[in-house]
N, CA, C and O of each residue as an XYZ file, in Angstrom:
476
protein
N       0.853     -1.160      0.000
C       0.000      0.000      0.000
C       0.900      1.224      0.000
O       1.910      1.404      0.681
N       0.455      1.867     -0.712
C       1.228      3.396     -0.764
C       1.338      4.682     -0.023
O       0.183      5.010     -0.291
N       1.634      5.362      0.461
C       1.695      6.665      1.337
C       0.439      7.018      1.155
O      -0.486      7.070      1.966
N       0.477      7.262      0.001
C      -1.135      8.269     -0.400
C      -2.163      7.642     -0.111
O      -3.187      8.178      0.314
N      -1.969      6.071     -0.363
C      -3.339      5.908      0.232
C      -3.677      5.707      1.478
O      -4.888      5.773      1.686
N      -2.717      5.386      2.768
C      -2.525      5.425      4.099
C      -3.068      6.900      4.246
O      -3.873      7.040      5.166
N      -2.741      8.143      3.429
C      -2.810      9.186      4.319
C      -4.279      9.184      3.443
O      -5.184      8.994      4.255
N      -4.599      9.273      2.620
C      -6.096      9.163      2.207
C      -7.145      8.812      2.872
O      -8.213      9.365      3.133
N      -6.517      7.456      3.191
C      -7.755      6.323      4.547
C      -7.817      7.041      5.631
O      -8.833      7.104      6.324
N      -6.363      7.860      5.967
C      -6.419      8.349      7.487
C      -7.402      9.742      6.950
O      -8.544      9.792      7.407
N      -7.210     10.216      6.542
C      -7.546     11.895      5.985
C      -9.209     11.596      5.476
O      -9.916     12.596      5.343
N      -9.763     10.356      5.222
C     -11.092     10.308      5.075
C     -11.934      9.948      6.310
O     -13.102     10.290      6.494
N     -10.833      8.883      7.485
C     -11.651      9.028      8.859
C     -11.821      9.607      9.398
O     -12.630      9.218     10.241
N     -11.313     11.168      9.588
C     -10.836     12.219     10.131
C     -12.431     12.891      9.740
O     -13.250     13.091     10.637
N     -12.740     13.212      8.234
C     -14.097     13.748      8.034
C     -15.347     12.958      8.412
O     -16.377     13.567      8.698
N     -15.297     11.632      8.424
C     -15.972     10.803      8.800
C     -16.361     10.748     10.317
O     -17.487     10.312     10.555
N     -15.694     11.076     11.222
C     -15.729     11.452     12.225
C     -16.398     12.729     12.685
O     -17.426     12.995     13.308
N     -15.267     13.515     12.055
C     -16.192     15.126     11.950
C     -17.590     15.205     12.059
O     -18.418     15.573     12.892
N     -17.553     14.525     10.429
C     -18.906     14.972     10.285
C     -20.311     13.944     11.196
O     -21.535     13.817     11.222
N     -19.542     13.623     11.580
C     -20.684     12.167     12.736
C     -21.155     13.347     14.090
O     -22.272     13.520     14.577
N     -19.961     13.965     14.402
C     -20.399     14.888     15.411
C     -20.860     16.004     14.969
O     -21.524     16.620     15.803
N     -20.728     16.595     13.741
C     -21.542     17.942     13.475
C     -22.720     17.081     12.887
O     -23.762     17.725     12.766
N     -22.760     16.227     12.633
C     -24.556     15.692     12.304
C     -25.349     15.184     13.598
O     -26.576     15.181     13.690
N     -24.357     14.710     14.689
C     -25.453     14.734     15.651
C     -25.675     15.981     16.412
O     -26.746     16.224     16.969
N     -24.402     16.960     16.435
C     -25.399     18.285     16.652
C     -26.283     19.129     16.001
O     -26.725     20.226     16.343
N     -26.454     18.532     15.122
C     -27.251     19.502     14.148
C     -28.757     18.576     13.873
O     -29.717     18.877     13.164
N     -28.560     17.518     14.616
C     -29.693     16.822     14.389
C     -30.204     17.329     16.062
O     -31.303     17.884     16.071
N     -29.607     17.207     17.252
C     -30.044     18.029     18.299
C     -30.743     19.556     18.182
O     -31.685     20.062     18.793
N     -29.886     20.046     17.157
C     -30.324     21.410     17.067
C     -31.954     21.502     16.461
O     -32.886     22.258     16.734
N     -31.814     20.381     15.532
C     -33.459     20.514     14.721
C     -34.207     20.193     16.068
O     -35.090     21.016     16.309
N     -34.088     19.355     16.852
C     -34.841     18.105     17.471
C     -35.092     19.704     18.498
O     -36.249     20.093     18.659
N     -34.104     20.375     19.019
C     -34.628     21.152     20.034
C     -35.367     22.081     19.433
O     -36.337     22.307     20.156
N     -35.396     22.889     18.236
C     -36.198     23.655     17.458
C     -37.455     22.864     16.922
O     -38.488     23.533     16.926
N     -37.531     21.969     16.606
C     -39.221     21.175     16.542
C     -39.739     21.516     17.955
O     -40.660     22.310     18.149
N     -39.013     20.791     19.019
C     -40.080     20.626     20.728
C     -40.276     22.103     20.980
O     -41.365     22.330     21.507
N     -39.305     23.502     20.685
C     -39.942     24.816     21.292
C     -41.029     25.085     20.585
O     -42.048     25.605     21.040
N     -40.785     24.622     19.070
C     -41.625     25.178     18.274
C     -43.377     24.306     18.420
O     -44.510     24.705     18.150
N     -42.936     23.221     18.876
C     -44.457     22.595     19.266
C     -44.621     23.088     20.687
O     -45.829     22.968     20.893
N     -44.041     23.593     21.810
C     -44.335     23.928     22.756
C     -44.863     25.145     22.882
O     -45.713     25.432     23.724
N     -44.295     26.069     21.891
C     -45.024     27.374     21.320
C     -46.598     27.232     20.662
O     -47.609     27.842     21.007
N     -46.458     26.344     19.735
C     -48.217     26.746     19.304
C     -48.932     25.722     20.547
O     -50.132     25.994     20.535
N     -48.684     24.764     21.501
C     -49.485     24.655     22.732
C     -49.994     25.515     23.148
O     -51.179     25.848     23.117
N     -48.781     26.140     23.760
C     -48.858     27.816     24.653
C     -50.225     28.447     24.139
O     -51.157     28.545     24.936
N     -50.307     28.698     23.368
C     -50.644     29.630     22.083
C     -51.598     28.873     21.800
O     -52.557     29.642     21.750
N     -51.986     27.784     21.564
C     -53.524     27.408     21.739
C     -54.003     27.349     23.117
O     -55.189     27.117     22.880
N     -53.933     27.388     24.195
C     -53.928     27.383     25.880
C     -54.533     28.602     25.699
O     -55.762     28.677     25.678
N     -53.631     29.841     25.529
C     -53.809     31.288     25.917
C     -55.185     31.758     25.121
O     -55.947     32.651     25.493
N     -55.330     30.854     23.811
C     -56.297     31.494     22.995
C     -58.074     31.271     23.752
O     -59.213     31.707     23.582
N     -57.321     30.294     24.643
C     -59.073     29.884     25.698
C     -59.338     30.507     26.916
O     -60.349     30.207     27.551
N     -58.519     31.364     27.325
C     -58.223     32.207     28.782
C     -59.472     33.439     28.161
O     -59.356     33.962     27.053
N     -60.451     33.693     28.974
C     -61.195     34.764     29.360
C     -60.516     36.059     29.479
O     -59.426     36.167     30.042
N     -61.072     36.924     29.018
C     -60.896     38.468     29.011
C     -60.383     39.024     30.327
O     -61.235     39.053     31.216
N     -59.387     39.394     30.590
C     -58.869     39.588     31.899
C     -59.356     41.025     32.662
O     -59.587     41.264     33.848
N     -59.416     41.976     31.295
C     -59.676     42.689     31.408
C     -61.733     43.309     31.920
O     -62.109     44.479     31.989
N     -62.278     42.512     32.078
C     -63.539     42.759     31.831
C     -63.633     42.033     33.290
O     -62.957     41.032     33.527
N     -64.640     42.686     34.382
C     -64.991     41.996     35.607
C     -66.001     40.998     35.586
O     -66.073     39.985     36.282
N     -67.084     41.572     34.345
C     -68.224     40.388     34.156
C     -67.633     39.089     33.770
O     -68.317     38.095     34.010
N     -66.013     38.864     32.990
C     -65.588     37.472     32.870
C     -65.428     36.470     33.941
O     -65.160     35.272     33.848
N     -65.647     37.205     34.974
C     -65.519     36.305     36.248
C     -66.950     35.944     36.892
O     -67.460     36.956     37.373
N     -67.462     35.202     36.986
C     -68.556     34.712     37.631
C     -68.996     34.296     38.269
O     -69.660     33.366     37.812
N     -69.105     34.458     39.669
C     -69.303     34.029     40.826
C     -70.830     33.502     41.141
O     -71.855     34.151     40.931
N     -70.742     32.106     41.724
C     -71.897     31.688     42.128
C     -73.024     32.330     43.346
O     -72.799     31.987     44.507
N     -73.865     32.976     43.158
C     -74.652     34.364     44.473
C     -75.707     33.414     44.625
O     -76.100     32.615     43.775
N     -76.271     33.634     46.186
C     -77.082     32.730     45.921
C     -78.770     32.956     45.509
O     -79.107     34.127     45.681
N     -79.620     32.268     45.120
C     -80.551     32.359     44.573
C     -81.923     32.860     45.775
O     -82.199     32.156     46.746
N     -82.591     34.067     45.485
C     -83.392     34.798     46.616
C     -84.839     34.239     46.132
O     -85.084     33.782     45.015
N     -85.335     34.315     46.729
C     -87.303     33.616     46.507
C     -87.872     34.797     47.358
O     -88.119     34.787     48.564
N     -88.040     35.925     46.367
C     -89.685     36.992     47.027
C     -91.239     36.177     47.372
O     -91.709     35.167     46.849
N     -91.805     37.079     48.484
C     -92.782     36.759     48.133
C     -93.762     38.056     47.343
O     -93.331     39.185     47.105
N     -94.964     37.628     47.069
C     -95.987     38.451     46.579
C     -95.687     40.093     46.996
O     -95.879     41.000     46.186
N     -95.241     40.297     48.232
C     -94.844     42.066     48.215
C     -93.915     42.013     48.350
O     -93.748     42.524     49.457
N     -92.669     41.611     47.844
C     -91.557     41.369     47.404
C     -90.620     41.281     48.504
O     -89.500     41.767     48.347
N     -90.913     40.757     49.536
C     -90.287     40.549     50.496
C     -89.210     39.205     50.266
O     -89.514     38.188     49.643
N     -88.148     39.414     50.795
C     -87.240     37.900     50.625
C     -87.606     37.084     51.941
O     -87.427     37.447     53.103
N     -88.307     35.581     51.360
C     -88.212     34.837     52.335
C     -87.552     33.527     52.373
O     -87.593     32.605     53.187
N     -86.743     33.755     50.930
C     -85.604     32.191     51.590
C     -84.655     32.626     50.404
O     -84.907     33.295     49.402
N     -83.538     32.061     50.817
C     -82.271     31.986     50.019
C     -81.645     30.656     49.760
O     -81.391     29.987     50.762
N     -81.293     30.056     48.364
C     -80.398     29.065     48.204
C     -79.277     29.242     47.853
O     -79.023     30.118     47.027
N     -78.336     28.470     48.380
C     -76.936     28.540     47.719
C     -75.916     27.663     48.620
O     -75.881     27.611     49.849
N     -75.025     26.929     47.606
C     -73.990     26.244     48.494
C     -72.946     26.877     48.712
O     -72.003     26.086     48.751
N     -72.635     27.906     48.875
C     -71.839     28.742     49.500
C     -72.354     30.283     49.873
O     -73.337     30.405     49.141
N     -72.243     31.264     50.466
C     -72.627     32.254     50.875
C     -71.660     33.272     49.878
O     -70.466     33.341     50.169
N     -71.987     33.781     49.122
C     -71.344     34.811     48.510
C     -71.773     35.703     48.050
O     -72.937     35.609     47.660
N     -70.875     37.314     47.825
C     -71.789     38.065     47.116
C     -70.698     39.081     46.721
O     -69.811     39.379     47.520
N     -70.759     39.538     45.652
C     -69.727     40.651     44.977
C     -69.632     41.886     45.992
O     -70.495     42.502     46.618
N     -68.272     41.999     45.910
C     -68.088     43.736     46.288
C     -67.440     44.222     45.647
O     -66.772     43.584     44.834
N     -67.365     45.750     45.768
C     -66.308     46.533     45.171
C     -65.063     46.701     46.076
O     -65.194     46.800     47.296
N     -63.732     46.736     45.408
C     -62.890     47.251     45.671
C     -62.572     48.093     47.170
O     -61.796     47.704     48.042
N     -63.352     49.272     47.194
C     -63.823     50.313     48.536
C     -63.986     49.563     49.364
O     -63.202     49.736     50.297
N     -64.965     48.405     49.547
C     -65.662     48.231     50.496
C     -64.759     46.617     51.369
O     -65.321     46.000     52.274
N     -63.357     46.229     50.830
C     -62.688     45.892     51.080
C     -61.599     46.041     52.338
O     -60.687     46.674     51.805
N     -61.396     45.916     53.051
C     -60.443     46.894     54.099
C     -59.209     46.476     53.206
O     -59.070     45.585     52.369
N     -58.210     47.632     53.788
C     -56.797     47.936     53.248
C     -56.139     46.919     54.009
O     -55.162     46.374     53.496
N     -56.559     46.539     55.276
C     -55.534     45.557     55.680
C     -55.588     44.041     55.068
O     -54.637     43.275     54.913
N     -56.749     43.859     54.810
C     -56.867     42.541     53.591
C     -55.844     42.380     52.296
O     -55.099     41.540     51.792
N     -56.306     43.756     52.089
C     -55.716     43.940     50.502
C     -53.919     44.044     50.838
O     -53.137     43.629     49.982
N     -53.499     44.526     51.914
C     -51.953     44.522     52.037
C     -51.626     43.600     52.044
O     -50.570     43.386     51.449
N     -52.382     42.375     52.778
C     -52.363     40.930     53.489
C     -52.198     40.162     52.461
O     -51.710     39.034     52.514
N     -52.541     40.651     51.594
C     -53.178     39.140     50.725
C     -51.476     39.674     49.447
O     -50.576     38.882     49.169
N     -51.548     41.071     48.974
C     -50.307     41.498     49.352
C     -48.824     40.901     49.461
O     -48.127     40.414     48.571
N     -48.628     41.036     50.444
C     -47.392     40.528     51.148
C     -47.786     39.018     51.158
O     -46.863     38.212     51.036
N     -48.899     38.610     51.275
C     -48.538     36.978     51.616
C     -48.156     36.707     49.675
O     -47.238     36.010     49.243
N     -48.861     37.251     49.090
C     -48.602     36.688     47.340
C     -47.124     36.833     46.925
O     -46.391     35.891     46.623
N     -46.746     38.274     46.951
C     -46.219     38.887     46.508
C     -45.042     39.751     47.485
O     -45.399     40.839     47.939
N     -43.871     39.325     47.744
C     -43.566     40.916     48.854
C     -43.108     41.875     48.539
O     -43.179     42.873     49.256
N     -42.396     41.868     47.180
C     -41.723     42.663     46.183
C     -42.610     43.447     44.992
O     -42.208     44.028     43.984
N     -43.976     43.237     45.498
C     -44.824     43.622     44.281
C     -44.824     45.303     44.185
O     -44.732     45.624     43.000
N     -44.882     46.204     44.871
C     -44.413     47.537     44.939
C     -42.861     47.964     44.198
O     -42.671     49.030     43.612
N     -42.010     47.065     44.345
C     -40.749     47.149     43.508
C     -39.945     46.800     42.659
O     -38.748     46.843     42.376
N     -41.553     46.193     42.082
C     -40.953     45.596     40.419
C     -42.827     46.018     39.341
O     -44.015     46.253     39.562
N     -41.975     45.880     38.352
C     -43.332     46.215     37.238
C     -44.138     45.275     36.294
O     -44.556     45.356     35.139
N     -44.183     44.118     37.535
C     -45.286     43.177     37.229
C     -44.495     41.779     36.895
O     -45.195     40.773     36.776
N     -43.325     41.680     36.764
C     -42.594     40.469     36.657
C     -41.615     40.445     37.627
O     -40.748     41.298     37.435
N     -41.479     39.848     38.475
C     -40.628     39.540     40.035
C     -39.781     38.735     39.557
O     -40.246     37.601     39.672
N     -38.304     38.709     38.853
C     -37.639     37.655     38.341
C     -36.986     36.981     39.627
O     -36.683     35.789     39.675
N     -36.826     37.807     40.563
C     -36.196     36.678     42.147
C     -37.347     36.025     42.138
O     -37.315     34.813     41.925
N     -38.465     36.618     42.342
C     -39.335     34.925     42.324
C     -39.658     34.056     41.935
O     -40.027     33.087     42.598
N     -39.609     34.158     40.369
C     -39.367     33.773     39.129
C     -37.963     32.387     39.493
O     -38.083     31.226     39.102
N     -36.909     32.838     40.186
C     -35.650     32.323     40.413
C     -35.977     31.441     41.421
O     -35.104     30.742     41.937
C-alpha cells in the first residue's frame, strides 16, 4: 500500500468522524427547534381559551338564589356557599396589604414580573 493511500484512509476518517459529530449536533439542534416550536403553538392554543382579563363580568361568581314573596319581600335563600360581589372600597386595606405581602412581597418594587421569584 502506498503513502497516499494510508494518508487518504487516514484523511477520510478524520471527516468521517467530523462529520458524525456535526450531524449529531445539528440533528439536536433541529430536534430542540421542533419541541420549542411545538411547545409554542401549545402555549398559544392554551392562551387562545383564557377569558378576558380585562372585563370583571368574565368572572362569575356563584350568588345565591333569593325567593320573594308576593310584596316582594325575601323569604328564603339558596346557595352552596354564601357569597356576594363587592367593590374594591368596600374591602379593608388591611386585607388587601395581606393578601399582598402573603402573594407577593416585592410587588411595589418591580413592574409586574418579580424575576427573584421567578428564580
Amino acid at each position: 500500500m502506498g503513502i497516499r493511500t494510508r494518508r487518504a484512509r487516514k484523511h477520510a476518517n478524520t471527516h468521517a468522524v467530523g462529520f458524525g459529530i456535526a450531524g449529531f449536533f445539528g440533528f439536536m439542534a433541529l430536534l430542540a427547534l421542533a419541541l420549542a416550536l411545538s411547545l409554542g403553538a401549545a402555549v398559544s392554543s392554551w392562551l387562545e381559551d383564557l377569558p378576558d382579563y380585562n372585563s370583571a363580568d368574565a368572572y362569575l361568581v356563584a350568588e345565591p338564589t333569593r325567593v320573594y314573596d308576593s310584596k316582594g319581600n325575601d323569604i328564603a335563600d339558596f346557595y352552596l356557599q354564601q357569597r356576594r360581589s363587592v367593590t374594591l372600597d368596600q374591602i379593608s386595606p388591611y386585607v388587601i396589604q395581606g393578601t399582598i405581602d402573603t402573594e407577593d412581597k416585592r410587588f411595589y418594587s418591580h413592574s409586574g414580573i418579580d424575576r427573584w421569584g421567578i428564580v
